[in-house]
N, C-alpha and C positions, 0 to 999 in steps of 0.2 A: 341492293341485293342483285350482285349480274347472275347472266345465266349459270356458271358452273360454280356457283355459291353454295358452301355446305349448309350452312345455317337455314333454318326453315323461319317458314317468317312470326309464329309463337315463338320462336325462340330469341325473338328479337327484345332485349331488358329493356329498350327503350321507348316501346311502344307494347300499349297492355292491348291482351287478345281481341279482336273484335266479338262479337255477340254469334254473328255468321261463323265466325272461324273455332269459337266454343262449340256453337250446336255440331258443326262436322268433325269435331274432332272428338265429342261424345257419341256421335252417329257411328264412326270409325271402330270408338271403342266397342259399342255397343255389338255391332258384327262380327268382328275379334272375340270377343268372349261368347256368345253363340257361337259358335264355329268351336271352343274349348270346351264348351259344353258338349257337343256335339261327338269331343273324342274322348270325354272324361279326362281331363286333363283341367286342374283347377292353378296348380302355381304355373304361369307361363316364363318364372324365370330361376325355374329348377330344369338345370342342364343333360337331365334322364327324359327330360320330355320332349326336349330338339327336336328330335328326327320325326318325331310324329306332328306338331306344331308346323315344320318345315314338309312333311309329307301332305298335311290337309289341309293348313290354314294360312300358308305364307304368304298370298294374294291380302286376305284379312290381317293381316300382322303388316305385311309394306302398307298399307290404305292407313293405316291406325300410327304407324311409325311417321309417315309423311304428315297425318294431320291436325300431329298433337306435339306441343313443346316438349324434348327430352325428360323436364324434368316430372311431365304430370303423368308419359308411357312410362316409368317406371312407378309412383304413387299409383296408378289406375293397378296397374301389376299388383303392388306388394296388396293396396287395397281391397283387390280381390281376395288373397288370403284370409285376410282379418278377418273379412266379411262370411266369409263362409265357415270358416270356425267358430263364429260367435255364433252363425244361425245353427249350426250342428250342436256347438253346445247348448244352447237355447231349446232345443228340439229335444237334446237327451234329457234334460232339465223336467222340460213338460212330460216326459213318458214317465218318468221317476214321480211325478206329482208335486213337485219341487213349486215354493212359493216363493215370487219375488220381493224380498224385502225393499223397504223404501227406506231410504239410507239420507235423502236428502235435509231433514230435520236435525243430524246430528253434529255438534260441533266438536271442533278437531284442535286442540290445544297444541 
């Protein structure tokens, strides 16, 4: 990789992430979404949120962009989505009294 090499170095197929280059690239993530939390802003790749992502958090978004492979800043993105729907839904679930069925027992022909 020379210096004005696009590829960052998780993105490299031929060599799997180090352990080091995981935890910063979770750490990255980690400030990046604090910082979205921060503006209420939950999908960071709904293009109505740009300007404010790019007004508050762009330093947090380049740190996260640099230290994580392309393909896990878009999983960590769509990720977050799921994840906050499923707790919202969860959350509307309990206020309704709603019980979770265990579904694991049944077989599926």
């Amino acid at each position: 990789m020379g210096w004005f090499s696009k590829t960052k170095p998780m993105d490299d197929p031929s060599k799997p992430p180090s352990r080091s280059s995981r935890k910063q690239c979770w750490e990255s993530r980690d400030t990046f979404f604090r910082c979205l939390d921060g503006i209420n802003v939950v999908n960071a790749l709904d293009a109505k949120h740009a300007d404010a992502i790019k007004a508050s958090c762009s330093a947090q978004e380049r740190a996260f962009e640099q230290d994580c492979a392309t393909s896990w800043i878009k999983y960590f993105k769509e990720k977050r989505v799921v994840d906050y729907k499923r707790e919202k839904f969860l959350k509307e679930m309990e206020e309704k009294n709603a019980q979770q069925v265990d579904l694991s027992g049944i077989v599926r022909r």
